[in-house]
C-alpha positions in Angstrom: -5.1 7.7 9.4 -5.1 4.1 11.1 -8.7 3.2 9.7 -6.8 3.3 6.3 -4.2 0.6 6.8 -0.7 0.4 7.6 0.1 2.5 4.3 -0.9 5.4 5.4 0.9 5.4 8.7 4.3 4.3 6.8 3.6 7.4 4.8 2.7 9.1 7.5 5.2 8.5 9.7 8.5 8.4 7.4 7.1 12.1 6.3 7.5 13.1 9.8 10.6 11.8 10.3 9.1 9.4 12.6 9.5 6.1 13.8 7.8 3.1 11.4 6.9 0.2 14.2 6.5 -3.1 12.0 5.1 -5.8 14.4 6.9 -8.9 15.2 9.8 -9.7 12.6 8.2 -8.0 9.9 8.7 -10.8 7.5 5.0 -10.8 6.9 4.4 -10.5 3.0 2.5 -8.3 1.3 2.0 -7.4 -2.7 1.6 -3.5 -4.0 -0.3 -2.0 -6.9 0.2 1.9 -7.6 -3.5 3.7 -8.4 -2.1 3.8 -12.3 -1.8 0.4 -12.4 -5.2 -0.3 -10.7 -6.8 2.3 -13.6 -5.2 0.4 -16.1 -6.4 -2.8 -15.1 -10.2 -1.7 -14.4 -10.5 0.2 -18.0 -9.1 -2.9 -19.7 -11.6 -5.3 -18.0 -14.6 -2.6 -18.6 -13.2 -2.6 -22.7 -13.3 -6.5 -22.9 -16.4 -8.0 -24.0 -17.8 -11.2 -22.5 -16.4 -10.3 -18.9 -19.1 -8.9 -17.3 -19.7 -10.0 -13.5 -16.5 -12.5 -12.9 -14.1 -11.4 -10.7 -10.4 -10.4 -10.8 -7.6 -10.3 -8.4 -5.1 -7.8 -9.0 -1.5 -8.5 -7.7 2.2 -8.0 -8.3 5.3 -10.3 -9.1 7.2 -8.3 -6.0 6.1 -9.7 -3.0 7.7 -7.9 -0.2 8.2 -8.2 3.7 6.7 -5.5 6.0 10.1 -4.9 6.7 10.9 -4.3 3.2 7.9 -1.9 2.7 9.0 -0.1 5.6 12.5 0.5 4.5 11.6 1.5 1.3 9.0 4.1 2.1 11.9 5.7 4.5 14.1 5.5 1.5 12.0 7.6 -0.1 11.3 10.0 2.1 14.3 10.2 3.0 13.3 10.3 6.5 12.2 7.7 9.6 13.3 5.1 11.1 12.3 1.2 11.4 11.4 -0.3 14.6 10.6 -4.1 14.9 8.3 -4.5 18.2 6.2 -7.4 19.6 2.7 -7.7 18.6 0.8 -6.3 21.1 -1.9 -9.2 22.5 -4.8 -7.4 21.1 -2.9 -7.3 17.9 -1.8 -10.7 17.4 -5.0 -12.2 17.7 -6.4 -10.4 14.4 -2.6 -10.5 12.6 -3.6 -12.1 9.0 -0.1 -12.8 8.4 1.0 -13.0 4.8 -1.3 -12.1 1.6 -0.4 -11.4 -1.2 -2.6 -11.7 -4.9 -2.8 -14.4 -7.3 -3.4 -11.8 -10.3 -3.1 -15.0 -13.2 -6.8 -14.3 -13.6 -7.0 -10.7 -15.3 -3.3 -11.7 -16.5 -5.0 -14.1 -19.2 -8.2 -12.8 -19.5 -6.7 -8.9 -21.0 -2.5 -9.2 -20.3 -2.8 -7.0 -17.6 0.7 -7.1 -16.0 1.4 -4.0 -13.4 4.2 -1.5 -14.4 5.2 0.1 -11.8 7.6 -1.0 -9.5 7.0 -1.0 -5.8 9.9 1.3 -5.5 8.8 3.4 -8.0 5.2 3.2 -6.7 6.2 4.4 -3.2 8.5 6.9 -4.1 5.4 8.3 -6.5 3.4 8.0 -3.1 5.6 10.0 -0.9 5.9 12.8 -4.1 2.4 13.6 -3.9 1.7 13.3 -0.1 4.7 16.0 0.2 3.0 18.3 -2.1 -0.4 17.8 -0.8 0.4 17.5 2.9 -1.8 19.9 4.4 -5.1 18.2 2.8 -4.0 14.4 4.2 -1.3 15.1 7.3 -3.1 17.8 9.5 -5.6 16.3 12.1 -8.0 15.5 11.9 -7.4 15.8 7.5 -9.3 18.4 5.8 -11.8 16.1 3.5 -12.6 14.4 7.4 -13.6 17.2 9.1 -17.2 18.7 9.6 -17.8 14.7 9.3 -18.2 12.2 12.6 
């Protein structure tokens, strides 16, 4: 659904064999973490004494372009197309650009490093949203409805 970022329309969208629109050049940046790599790194801060109420970024050494993201979700899918488009007005405005995390933090505080490719990460993402497509891809999904 759109509430739930871009992610989940690339998914979306490349499962359908639909097209991805990436506003503007799609050279904005973005960093990845796969849900394994997020576990890891909240169960090694909860096992590390003397950590309790600072704050961690979590991050990744690949920093890729919307464009990138894009390509590789329809590389994985093996479906979809890319489409760069204007931002629409009422898009532009709220366009954050580029983010992407400065993960040094957690990095000397436990070693956390992430694992798991973007690649790899994507490809994972697009496995279990095929096998699982009739609880996320129906509309509205199945854990949404009965709920306004």
């Amino acid at each position: 659904h759109p509430r739930q970022g871009f992610l989940s329309v690339f998914i979306r969208r490349a499962l359908e064999d639909q097209t991805i629109r990436v506003f503007g050049d799609g050279s904005q940046l973005r960093d990845l973490n796969y849900v394994e790599d997020v576990a890891d790194a909240f169960l090694a801060l909860a096992a590390a004494p003397g950590l309790d109420g600072r704050a961690f970024n979590l991050g990744s050494p690949e920093v890729l372009s919307l464009k990138a993201v894009a390509e590789l979700f329809i590389a994985a899918a093996g479906s979809g197309r890319l489409e760069l488009t204007p931002f629409p007005d009422h898009l532009k405005r709220i366009d954050i650009g580029s983010y992407y995390g400065d993960y040094t933090r957690i990095r000397q505080a436990v070693g956390w490093e992430p694992r798991i490719s973007a690649a790899d990460g994507l490809r994972r993402t697009i496995d279990f949203y095929r096998e699982h497509a009739a609880r996320y891809l129906e509309d509205p999904p199945a854990w949404e409805q009965g709920h306004d």
